[in-house]
Backbone as CSV, one residue per row, in Angstrom:
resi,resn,N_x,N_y,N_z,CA_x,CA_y,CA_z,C_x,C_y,C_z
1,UNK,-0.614,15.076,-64.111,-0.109,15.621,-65.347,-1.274,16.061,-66.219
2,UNK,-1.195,17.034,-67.147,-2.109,17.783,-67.986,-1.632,17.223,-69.024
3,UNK,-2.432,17.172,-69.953,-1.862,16.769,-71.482,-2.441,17.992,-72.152
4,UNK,-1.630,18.525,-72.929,-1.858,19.964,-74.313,-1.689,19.259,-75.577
5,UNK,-2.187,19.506,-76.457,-2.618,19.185,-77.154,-2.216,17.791,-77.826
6,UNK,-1.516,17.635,-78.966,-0.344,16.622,-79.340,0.754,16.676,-78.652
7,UNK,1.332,15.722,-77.702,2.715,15.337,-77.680,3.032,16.340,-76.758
8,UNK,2.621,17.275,-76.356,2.982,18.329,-75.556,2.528,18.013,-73.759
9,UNK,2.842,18.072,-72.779,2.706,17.805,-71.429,3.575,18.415,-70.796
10,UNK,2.655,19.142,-69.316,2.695,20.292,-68.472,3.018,19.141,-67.309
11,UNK,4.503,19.423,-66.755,4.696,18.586,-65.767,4.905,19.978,-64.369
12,UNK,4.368,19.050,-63.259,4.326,19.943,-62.117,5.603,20.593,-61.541
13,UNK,5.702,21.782,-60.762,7.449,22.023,-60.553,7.182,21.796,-59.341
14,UNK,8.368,21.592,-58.386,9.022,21.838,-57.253,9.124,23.125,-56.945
15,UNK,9.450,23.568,-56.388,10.199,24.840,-55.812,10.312,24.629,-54.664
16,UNK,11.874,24.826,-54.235,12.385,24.968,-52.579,13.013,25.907,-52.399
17,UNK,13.374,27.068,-51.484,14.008,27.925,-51.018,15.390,27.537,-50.839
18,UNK,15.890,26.470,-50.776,16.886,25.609,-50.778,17.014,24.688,-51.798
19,UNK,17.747,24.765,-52.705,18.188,23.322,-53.362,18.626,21.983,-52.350
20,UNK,18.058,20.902,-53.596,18.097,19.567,-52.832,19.548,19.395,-52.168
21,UNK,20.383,19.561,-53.008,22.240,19.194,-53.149,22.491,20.156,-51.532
22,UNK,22.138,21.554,-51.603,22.769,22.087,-50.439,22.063,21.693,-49.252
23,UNK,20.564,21.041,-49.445,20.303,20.568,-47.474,21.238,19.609,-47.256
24,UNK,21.544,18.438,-48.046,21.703,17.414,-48.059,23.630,17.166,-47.742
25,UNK,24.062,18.274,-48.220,25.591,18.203,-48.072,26.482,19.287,-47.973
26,UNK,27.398,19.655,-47.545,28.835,20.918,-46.996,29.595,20.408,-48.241
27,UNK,29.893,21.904,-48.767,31.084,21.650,-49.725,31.574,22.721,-49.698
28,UNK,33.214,22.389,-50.240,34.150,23.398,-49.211,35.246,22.995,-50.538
29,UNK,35.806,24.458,-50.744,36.787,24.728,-52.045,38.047,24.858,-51.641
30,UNK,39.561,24.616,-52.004,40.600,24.668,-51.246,41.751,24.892,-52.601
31,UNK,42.652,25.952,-52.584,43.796,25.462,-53.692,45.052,25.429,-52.757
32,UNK,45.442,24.793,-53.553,47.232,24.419,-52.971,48.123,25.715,-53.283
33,UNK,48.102,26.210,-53.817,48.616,27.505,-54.516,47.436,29.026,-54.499
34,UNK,47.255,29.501,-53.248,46.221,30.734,-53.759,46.794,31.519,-54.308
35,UNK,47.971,31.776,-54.326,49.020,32.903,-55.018,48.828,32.868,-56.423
36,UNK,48.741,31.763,-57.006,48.482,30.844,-58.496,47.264,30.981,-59.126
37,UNK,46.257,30.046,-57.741,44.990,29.899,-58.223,44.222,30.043,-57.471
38,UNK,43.163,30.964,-57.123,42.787,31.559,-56.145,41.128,30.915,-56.081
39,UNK,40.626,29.911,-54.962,39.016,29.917,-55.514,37.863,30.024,-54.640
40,UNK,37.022,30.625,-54.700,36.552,31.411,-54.100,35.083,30.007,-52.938
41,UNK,34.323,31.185,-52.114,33.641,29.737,-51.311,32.866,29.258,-52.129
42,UNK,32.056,30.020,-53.126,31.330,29.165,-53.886,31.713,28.212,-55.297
43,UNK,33.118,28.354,-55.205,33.580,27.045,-56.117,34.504,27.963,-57.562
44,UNK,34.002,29.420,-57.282,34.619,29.834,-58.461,36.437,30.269,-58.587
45,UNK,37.133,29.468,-59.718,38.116,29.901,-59.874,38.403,30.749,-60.351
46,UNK,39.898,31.964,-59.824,40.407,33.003,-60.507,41.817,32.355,-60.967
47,UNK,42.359,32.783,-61.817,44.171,32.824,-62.343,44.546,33.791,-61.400
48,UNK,45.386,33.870,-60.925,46.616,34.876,-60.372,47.821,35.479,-60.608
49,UNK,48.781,34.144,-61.528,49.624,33.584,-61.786,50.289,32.320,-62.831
50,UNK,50.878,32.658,-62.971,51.711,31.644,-64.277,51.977,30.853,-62.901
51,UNK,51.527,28.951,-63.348,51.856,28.251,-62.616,50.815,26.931,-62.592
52,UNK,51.126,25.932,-60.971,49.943,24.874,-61.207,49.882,25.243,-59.501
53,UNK,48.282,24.655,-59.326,47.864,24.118,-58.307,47.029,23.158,-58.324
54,UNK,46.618,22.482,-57.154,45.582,21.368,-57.131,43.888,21.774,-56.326
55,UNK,43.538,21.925,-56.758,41.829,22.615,-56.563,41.591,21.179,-55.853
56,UNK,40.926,21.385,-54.281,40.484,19.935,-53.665,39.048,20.505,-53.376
57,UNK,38.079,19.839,-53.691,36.710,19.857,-53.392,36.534,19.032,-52.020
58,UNK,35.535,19.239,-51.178,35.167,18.357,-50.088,33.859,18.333,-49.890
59,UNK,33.468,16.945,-50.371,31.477,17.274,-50.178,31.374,16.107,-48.603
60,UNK,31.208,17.181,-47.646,30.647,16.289,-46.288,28.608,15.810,-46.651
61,UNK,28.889,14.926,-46.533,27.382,14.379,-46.829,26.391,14.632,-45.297
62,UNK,25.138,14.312,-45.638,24.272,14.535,-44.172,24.509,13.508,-43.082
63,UNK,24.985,12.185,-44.233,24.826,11.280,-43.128,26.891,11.136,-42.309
64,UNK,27.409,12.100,-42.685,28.601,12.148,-41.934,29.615,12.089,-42.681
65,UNK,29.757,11.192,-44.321,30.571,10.911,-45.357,31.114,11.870,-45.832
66,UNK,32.682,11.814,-46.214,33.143,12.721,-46.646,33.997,12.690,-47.754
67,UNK,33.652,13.336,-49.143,34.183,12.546,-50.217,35.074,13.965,-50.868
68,UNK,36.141,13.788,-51.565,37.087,14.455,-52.220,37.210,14.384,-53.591
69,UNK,37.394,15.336,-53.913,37.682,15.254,-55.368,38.529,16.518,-55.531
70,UNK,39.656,16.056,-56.265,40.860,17.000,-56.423,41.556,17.335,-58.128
71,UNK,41.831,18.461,-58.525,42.187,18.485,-60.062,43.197,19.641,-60.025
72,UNK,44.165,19.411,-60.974,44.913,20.201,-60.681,44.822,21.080,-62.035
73,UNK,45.180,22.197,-61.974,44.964,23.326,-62.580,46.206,24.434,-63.267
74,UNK,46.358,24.310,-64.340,47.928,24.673,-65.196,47.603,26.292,-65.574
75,UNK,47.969,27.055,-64.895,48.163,28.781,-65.629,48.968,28.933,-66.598
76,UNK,48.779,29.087,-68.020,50.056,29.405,-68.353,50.394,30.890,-68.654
């Protein structure tokens, strides 16, 4: 670490061509309703429709784990 003048400090960066999160794990976007709620591979949601669906996330981990997380989502 460098120290600048008062109180100020130059910390070193990283840089990877890859983020840590994507070597490390698969994640995968899903709605119950695409007609409704439409979402795309990289996680982004569109509206379609007046309505609900349930948005399920799936993060497969490196070491084989596979965890869910699900929310459901109200158009009005």
């Amino acid at each position: 670490m460098t120290l600048l003048g008062t109180g100020l400090v130059l910390k070193p960066s990283v840089k990877s061509s890859t983020p840590y999160g994507k070597q490390a794990a698969v994640v995968t976007y899903k709605s119950s309703a695409p007609k409704k709620v439409k979402v795309s591979k990289d996680g982004t949601i569109t509206a379609k429709g007046k309505g609900k669906a349930k948005i399920t996330v799936k993060i497969k981990l490196a070491g084989g784990k596979v965890k869910s997380v699900k929310k459901t989502i109200v158009v009005k």
